[in-house]
LONUFI-783817 format. One line per 2 residues: number of its first residue (from 0); their letters; for each residue x, y, z of C-alpha. Coordinates in steps of 0.5 Angstrom, whole numbers. Example, Ala and Ser with C-alpha at 12.3 -4.5 7.8 and 13.67 -1.06 7.14 Angstrom:
<rs>
0	AS	25:-9:16  27:-2:14 .
</rs>
This chain:
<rs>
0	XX	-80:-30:0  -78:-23:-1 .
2	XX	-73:-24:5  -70:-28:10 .
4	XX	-64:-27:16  -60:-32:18 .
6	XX	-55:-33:23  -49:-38:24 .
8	XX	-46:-40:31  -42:-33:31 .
10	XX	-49:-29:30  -45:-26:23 .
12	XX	-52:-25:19  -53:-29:12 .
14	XX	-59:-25:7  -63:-28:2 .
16	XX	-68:-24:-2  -71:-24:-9 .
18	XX	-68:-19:-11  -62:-13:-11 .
20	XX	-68:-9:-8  -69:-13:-2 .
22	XX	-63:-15:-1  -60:-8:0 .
24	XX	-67:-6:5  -64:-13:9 .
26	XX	-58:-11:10  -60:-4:12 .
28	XX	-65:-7:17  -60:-13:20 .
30	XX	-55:-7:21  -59:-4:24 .
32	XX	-61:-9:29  -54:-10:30 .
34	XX	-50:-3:30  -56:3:32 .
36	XX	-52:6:36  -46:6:31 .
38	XX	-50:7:26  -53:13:29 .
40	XX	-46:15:32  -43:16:24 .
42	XX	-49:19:22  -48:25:26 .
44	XX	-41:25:26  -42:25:18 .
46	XX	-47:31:20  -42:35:25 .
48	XX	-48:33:30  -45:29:34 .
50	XX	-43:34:40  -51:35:41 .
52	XX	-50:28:45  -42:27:47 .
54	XX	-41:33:49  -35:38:49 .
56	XX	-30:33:47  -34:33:41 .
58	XX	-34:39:38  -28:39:35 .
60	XX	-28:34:30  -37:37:29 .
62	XX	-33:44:28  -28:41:22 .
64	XX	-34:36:20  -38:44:19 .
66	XX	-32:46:15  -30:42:10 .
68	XX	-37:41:8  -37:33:9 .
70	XX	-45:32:9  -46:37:4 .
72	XX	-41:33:-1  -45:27:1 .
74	XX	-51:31:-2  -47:33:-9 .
76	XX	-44:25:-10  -52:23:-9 .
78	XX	-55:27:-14  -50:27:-19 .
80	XX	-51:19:-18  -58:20:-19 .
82	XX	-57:25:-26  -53:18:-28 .
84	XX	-59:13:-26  -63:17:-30 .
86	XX	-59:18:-36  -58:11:-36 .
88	XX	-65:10:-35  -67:14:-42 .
90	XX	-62:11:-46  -63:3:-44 .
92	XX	-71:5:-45  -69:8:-52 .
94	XX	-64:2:-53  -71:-2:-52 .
96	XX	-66:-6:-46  -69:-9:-40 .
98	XX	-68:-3:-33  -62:-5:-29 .
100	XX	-62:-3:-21  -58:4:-21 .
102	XX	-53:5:-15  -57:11:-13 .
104	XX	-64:6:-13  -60:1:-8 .
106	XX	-58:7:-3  -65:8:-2 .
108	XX	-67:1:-1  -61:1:4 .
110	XX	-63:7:7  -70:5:8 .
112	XX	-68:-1:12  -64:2:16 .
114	XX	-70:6:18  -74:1:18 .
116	XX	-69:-2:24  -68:3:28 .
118	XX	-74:4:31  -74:-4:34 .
120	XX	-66:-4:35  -64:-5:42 .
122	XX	-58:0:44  -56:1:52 .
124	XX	-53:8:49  -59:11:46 .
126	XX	-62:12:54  -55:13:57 .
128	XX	-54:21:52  -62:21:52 .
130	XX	-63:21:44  -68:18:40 .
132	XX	-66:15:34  -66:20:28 .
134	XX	-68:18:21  -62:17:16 .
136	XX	-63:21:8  -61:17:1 .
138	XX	-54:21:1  -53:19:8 .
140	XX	-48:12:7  -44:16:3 .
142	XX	-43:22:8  -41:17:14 .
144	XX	-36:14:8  -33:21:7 .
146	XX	-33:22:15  -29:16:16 .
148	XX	-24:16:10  -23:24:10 .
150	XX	-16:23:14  -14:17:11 .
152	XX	-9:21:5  -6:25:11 .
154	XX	-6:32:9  -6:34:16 .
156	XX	2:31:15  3:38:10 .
158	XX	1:42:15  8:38:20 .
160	XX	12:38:14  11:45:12 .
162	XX	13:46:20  20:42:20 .
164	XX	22:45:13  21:52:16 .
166	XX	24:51:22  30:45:20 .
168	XX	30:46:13  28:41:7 .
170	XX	32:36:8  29:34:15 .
172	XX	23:33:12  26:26:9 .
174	XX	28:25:16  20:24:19 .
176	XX	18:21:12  15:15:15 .
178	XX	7:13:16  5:15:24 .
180	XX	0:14:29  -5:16:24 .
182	XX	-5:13:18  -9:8:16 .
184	XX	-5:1:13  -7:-6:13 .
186	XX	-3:-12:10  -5:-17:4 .
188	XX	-2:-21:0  -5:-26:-6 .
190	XX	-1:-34:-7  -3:-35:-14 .
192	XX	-6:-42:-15  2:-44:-18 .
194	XX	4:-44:-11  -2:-47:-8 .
196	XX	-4:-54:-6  -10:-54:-9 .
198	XX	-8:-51:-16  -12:-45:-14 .
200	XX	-10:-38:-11  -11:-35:-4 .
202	XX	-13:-28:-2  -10:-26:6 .
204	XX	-9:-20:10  -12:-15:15 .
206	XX	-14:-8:15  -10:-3:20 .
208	XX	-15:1:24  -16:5:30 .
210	XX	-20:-1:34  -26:1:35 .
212	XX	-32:-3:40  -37:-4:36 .
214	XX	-31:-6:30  -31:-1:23 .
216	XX	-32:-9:20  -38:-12:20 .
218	XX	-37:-20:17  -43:-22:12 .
220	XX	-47:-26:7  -51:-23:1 .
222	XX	-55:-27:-3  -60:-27:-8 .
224	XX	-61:-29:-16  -55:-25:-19 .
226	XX	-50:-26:-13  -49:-30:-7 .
228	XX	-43:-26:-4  -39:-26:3 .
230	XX	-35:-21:6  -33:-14:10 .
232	XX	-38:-9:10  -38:-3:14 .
234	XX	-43:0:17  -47:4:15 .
236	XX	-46:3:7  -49:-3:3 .
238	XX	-45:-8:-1  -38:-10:1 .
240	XX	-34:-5:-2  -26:-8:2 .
242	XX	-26:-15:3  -31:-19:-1 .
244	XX	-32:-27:-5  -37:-29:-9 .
246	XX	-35:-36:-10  -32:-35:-16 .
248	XX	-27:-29:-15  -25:-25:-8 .
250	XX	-22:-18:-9  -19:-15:-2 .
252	XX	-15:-8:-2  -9:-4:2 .
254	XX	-8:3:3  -4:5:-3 .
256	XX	-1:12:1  -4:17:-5 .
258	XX	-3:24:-4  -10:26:-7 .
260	XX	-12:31:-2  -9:39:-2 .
262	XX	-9:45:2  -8:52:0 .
264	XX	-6:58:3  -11:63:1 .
266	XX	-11:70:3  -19:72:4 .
268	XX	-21:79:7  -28:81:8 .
270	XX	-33:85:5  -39:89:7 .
272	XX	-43:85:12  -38:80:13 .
274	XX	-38:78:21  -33:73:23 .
276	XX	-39:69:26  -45:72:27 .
278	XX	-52:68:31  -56:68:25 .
280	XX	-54:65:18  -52:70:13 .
282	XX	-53:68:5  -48:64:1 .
284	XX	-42:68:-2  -44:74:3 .
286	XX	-38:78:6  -31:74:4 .
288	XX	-27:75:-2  -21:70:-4 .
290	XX	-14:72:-9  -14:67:-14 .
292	XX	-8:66:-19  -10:71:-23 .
294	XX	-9:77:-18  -16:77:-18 .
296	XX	-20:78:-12  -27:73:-12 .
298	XX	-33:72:-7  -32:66:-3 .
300	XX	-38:62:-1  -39:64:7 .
302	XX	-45:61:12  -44:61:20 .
304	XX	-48:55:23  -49:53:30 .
306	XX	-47:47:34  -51:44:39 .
308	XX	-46:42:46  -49:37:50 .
310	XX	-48:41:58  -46:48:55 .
312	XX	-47:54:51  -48:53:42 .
314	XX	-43:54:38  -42:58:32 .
316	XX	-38:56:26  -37:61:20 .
318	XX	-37:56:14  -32:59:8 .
320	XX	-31:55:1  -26:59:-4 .
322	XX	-25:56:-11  -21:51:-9 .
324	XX	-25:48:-3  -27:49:4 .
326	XX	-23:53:9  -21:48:15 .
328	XX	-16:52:19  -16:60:20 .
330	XX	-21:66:16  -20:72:14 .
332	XX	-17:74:20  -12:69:19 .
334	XX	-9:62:22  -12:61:28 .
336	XX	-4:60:31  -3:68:32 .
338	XX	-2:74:28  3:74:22 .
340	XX	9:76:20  10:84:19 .
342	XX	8:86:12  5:79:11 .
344	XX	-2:78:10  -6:74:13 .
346	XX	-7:67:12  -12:62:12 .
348	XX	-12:53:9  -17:51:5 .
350	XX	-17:43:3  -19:40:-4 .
352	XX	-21:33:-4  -23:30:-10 .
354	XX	-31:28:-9  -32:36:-8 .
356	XX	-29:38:-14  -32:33:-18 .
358	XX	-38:29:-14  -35:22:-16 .
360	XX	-35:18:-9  -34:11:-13 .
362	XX	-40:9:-11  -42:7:-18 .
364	XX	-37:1:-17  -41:-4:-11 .
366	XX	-47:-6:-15  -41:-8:-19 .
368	XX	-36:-12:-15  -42:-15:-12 .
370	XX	-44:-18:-20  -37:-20:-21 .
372	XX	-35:-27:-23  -28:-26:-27 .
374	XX	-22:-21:-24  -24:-18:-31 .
376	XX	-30:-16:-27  -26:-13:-21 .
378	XX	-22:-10:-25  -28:-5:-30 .
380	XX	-32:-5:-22  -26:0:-19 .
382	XX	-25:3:-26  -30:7:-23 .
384	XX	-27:8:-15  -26:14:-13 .
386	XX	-24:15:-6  -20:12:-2 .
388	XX	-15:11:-7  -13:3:-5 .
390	XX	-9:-2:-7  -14:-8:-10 .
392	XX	-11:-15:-10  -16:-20:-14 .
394	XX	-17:-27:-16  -22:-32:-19 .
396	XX	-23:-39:-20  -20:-39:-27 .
398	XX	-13:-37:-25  -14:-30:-27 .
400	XX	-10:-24:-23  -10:-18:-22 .
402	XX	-5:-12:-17  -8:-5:-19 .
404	XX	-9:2:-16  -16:5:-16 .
406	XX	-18:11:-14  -17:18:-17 .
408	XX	-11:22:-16  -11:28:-19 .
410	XX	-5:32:-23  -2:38:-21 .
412	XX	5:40:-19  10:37:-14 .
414	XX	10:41:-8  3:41:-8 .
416	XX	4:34:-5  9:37:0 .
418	XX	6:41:3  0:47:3 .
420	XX	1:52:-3  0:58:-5 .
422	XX	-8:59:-8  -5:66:-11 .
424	XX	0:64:-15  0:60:-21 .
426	XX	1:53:-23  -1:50:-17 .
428	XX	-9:48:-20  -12:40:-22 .
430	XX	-11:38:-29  -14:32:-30 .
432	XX	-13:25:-26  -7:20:-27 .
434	XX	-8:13:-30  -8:9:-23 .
436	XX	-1:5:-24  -2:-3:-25 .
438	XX	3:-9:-23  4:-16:-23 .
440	XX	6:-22:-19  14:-24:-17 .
442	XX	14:-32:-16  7:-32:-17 .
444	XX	6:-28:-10  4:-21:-10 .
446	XX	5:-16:-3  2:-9:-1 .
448	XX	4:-7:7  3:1:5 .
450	XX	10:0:3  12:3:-4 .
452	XX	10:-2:-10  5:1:-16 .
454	XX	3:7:-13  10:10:-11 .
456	XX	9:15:-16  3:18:-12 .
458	XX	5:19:-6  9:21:-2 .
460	XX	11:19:5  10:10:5 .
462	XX	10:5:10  17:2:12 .
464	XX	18:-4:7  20:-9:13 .
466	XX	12:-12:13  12:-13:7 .
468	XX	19:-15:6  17:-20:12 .
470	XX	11:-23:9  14:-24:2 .
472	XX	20:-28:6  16:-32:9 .
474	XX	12:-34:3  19:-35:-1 .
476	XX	20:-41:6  16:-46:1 .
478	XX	14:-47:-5  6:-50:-4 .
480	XX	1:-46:1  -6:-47:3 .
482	XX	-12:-43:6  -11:-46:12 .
484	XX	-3:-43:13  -5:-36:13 .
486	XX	-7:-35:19  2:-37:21 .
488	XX	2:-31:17  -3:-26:21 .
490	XX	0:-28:27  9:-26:26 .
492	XX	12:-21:30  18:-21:28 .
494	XX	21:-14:29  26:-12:24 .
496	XX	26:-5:25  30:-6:32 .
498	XX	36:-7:28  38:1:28 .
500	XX	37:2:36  41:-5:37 .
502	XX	47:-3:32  47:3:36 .
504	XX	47:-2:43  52:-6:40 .
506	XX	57:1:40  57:3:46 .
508	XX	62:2:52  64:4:59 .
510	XX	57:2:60  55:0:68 .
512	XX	53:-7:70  47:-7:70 .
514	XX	46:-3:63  52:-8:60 .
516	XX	47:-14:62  41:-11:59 .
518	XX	45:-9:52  47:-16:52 .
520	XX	40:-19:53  37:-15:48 .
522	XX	42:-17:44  40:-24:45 .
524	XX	33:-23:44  29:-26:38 .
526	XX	27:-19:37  20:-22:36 .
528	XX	15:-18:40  11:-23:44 .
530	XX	6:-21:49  9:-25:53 .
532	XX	16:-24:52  20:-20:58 .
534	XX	26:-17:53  21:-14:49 .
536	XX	18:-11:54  25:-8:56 .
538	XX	27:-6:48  21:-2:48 .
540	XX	23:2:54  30:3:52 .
542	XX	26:6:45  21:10:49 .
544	XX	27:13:53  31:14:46 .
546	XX	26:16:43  24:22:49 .
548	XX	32:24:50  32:26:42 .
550	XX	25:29:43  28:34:48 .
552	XX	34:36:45  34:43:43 .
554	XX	35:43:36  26:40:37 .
556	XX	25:46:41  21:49:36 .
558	XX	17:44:34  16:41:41 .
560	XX	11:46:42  4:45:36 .
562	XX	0:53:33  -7:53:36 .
564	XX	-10:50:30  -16:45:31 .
566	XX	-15:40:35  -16:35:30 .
568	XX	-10:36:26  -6:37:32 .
570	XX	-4:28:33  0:29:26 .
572	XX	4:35:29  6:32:36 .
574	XX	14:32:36  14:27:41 .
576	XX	10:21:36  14:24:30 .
578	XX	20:21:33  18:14:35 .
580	XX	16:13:29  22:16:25 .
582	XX	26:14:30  29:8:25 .
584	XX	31:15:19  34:19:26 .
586	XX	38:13:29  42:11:21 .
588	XX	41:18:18  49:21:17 .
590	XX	48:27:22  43:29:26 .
592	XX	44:37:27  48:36:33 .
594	XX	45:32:37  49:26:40 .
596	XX	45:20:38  50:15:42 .
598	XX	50:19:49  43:19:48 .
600	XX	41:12:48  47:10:53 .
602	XX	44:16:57  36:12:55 .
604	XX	39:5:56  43:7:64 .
606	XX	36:10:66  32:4:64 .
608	XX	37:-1:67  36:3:75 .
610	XX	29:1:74  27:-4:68 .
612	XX	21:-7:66  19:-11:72 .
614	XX	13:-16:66  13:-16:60 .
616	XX	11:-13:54  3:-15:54 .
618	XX	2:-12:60  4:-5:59 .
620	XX	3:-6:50  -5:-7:52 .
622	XX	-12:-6:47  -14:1:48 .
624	XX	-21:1:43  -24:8:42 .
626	XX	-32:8:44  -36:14:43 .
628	XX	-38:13:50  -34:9:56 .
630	XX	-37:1:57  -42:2:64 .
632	XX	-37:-3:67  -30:-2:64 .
634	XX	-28:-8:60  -20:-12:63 .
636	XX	-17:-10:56  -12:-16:53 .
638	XX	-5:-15:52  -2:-15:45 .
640	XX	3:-19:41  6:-15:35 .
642	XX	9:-8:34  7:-3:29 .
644	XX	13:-5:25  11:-13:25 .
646	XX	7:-17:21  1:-17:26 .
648	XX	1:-9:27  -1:-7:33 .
650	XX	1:1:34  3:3:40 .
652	XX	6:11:40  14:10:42 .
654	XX	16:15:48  9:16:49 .
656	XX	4:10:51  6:2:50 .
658	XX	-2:3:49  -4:0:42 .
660	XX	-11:4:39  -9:1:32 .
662	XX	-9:-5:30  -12:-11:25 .
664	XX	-20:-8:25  -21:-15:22 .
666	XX	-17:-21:19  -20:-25:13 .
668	XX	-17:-31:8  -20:-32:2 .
670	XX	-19:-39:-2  -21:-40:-10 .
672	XX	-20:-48:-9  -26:-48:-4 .
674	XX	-30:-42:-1  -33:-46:4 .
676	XX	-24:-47:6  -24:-39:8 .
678	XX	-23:-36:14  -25:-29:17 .
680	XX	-25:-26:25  -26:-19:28 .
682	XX	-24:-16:34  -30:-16:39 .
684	XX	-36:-20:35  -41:-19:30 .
686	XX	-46:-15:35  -46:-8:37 .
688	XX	-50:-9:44  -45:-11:49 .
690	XX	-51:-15:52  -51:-19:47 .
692	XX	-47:-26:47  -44:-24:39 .
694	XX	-41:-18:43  -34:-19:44 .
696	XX	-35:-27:42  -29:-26:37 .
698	XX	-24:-23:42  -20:-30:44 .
700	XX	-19:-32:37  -18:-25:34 .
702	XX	-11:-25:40  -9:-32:39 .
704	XX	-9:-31:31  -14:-35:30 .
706	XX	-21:-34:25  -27:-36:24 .
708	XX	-30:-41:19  -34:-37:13 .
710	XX	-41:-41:13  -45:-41:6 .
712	XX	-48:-48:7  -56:-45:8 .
714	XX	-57:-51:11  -52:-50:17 .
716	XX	-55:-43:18  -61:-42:24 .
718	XX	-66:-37:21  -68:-32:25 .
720	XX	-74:-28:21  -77:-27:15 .
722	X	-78:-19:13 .
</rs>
């Protein structure tokens, strides 16, 4: 035997092979099999290529891609893994100790099966854009890691606070202090074994993504004679490095909200033989100079690079890099949003990210997590992480855990972590990493929803605590929990948030009729966000209407319109989203630059009673996933249960869609007692080919709470090869 794949009756893939090697070359094969055309999507969006094929909507996302240089970091984060593989090779040799599998290795193995793959896997999209699969490199799992995680610590969102203290000053920007439509959270809690039925902890919770078909999770079991793990992968990047349970120990992570991402303003100007964009490629550092903090002028990295457009004319893209990193908004001629003020000089935003600085990705940690036994085992694996920065909760069958973050964050001053900062002036530059805060367990429970806990001194802007001050309540209702318990948890739709425009209803008087009686039939409301509840469906309309009312008044004008800048940054600096989701801070803050909030949600609650919702909150609140491209027969889409301030966080844009395009990208509950007692589901299914029955197998469990069985049991398994 070197390899086999299995199947289990939700077609999720169980690997067994010899060794480390051939696992990874499994699982790069079987990833194929099942998500080519999801694999090939993130290769080239990690690439910048992606416009060549989905055509002009494309082509912003390809052009920041170009621009900050996430390929190229890929590139840099695998040769420094190979440096380390090699150094670490000479000095076992020297020590006469038996070679280990090196990370760099592995990603090989992967990448080869991926290729191996490809080729044979069945895909309708390939034929539907005209593209032939193409052949991924050794440093390609970690640039579609870079791509999918590069927005996660939200530096766009310096760019909207820069906006809001220029035009309402810094105190406003408290105001909007609030995680949005964009950020990435998820919820998880960990029950030690004191609170257990079984003596033993339990691990549950649930990433919160955008809901992508093909999912951003791919459930899977790796064993071989060093482990035998199941968990969350993502595709395109072997091992689990989220969700994972080894038999012995289980480990799952949250969004820890750190700000570890910086943009510099920095004054460039052209030399000699410098062109904004020119047809052909100029050599690197030729033609662009940037100011540095010590009043001296230093040549800039530059290169221009074409981007093929399916249906119309390439693009070229001018690629700058300063000092300090990647120039992502402007040039030398300035921002893209227009000429500067009189006698200012022109500006552009370079991004500093930690894997360009250092080329440390925290791969070197998946081998390890993978190996693990004990949470002492966790604990040294994600000493080794880099980015994203996340909260790891962990535990093993021995009654040890662990609540830490892991990631690197790097030390620099405050108002870096504010908004852009001068790259001119002084004391604004890295000086080192901070030591990743660590926690314990309160009542033997611990809880991270995205809200302030160990990584509050890294952040900046953090989820409201109601998820997490929700779930920890609904733990402290008995004292013994088990397994099969949690998924109660994942389904809550409380909705505590809705106190601060209920409280305004309560005030109002003088009302008409028909706005008197749905005031007093929201306040009646269980404020449970319930798919099938009519009142919530009316409580989200009065909110939209708030929420649209303050949105329009002058005191917003301008920041109602967002600066030319790229298309990708600009869901961050929409006035209208920003409202919805600090709506709670505008409604209760002591003043609000004038405005009327009582007559505005009067005006807001008269104009929903004239027409209020006919249905209820699941006919309009409806699954709204992002596909590469749109299904040849467009799928009915469900109706969703939760809010994106419930436990079951399912995001829609208040005043602008009752749509939700985030959700839970998976849910998952670890058991400690008895791995065979987990449970785990996804959104659609464990396969990426929408003929397949395992396509969208999942959806009914996923929208009624429920999960999946985890199956270790290689004698309840269907074998479907040897490779």
């Amino acid at each position: 035997m070197t390899g086999e794949i299995f199947r289990d009756d939700w077609g999720i893939p169980h690997l067994r092979a010899d060794d480390t090697v051939e696992l990874a070359r499994l699982q790069g094969r079987v990833t194929a099999l099942d998500r080519a055309w999801q694999l090939e999507v993130e290769r080239h969006r990690a690439q910048g290529t992606s416009a060549s094929f989905l055509g002009p909507e494309a082509l912003p996302w390809d052009r920041f891609a170009r621009r900050a240089r996430l390929a190229d970091t890929a590139r840099r984060c695998f040769a420094e893994l190979e440096r380390r593989e090699r150094r670490e090779r000479q000095e076992r040799r020297e020590r006469q100790e038996r070679r280990d599998t090196g990370t760099a290795h592995w990603l090989r193995a992967y990448v080869a099966g991926v290729n191996e793959g490809l080729p044979s896997a069945t895909a309708p999209e390939f034929a539907r854009v005209g593209l032939t699969p193409g052949r991924w490199e050794p440093w390609t799992p970690l640039a579609v890691w870079i791509a999918t995680h590069i927005l996660f610590a939200g530096f766009p969102a310096k760019l909207w606070r820069e906006r809001v203290a220029a035009h309402l000053g810094a105190d406003a920007v408290g105001l909007f202090a609030a995680d949005g439509p964009n950020t990435s959270g998820s919820n998880g809690w960990l029950v030690a074994g004191e609170r257990t039925v079984t003596g033993r902890a339990v691990i549950a919770g649930d990433p919160h993504r955008f809901i992508e078909d093909p999912g951003v999770y791919q459930q899977i079991h790796l064993s071989c004679p060093e482990f035998d793990v199941v968990g969350l992968a993502v595709p395109g990047v072997p091992g689990i490095a989220h969700f994972g349970h080894t038999g012995t120990v289980a480990w799952a992570i949250t969004n820890a909200m750190a700000d570890y991402q910086d943009l510099y303003r920095e004054q460039l100007r052209r030399t000699d033989g410098g062109a904004p964009c020119s047809s052909e490629a100029e050599s690197l550092g030729d033609g662009v100079e940037a100011l540095g903090p010590d009043g001296v002028w230093r040549r800039a990295a530059r290169h221009t690079e074409t981007i093929e457009v399916a249906g119309e004319e390439p693009v070229g893209v001018e690629v700058i890099e300063t000092d300090r990193g990647p120039v992502v908004i402007g040039g030398p001629e300035g921002l893209d949003d227009g000429v500067p003020e009189p006698g200012a000089p022109p500006v552009a935003l370079a991004l500093r990210y930690p894997p360009r600085v250092t080329g440390e990705l925290g791969f070197g940690a998946l081998l390890p997590l993978l190996r693990a036994r004990r949470v002492a085992d966790v604990d040294r694996a994600v000493d080794l992480w880099a980015e994203p920065v996340n909260v790891i909760q962990a535990a093993d069958t021995e009654g040890g855990t662990l609540h830490r973050v892991a990631g690197r964050v790097p030390v620099r001053a405050e108002a870096n972590g504010i908004r852009p900062v001068p790259a001119w002036e002084p004391g604004h530059d890295w000086r080192g990493w901070h030591e990743p805060p660590r926690a314990g367990l309160t009542d033997g429970v611990a809880v991270m929803a995205n809200q302030r806990g160990p990584a509050s001194p890294l952040g900046v802007e953090f989820a409201p605590p109601h998820r997490a001050d929700r779930i920890a309540a609904l733990l402290a209702r008995k004292e013994h929990w088990s397994a099969a318990d949690m998924p109660a948890l994942h389904r809550d739709t409380h909705l505590a948030s809705a106190t601060a425009l209920l409280d305004h209803l309560a005030a109002l008087d003088g009302l008409s009729g028909p706005a008197a009686g749905l005031r007093d039939r929201l306040l009646r409301w269980n404020r449970r966000m319930d798919a099938d509840s009519a009142d919530a469906a009316v409580f989200a309309a009065v909110r939209g209407a708030v929420v649209r009312r303050l949105a329009e008044h002058p005191a917003f004008a301008a920041l109602a319109t967002p600066p030319a800048w790229p298309e990708v940054f600009l869901p961050w600096l929409a006035l209208l989203p920003r409202i919805g989701f600090a709506l709670e801070h505008l409604l209760t803050a002591e003043e609000l630059y004038g405005i009327d909030r009582p007559a505005a949600v009067r005006a807001a609650l008269e104009a929903v009673a004239v027409r209020p919702p006919a249905g209820t909150w699941g006919d309009t609140h409806r699954s709204a996933p992002w596909r590469a491209l749109p299904p040849t027969t467009p799928y009915d889409e469900p109706g969703l249960s939760g809010d994106h301030d419930c436990v079951l966080c399912t995001s829609s844009v208040p005043g602008l869609t009752d749509l939700a395009a985030r959700g839970p990208a998976a849910r998952y509950v670890w058991d400690l007692a008895r791995r065979e007692d987990s449970r785990w589901v996804v959104p659609f299914g464990a396969s990426g080919v929408p003929e397949s029955p395992h396509h969208r197998d999942q959806l009914a469990l996923w929208l009624a709470g429920d999960l999946v069985p985890v199956v270790t049991d290689w004698a309840r398994l269907r074998k479907e090869t040897d490779v």
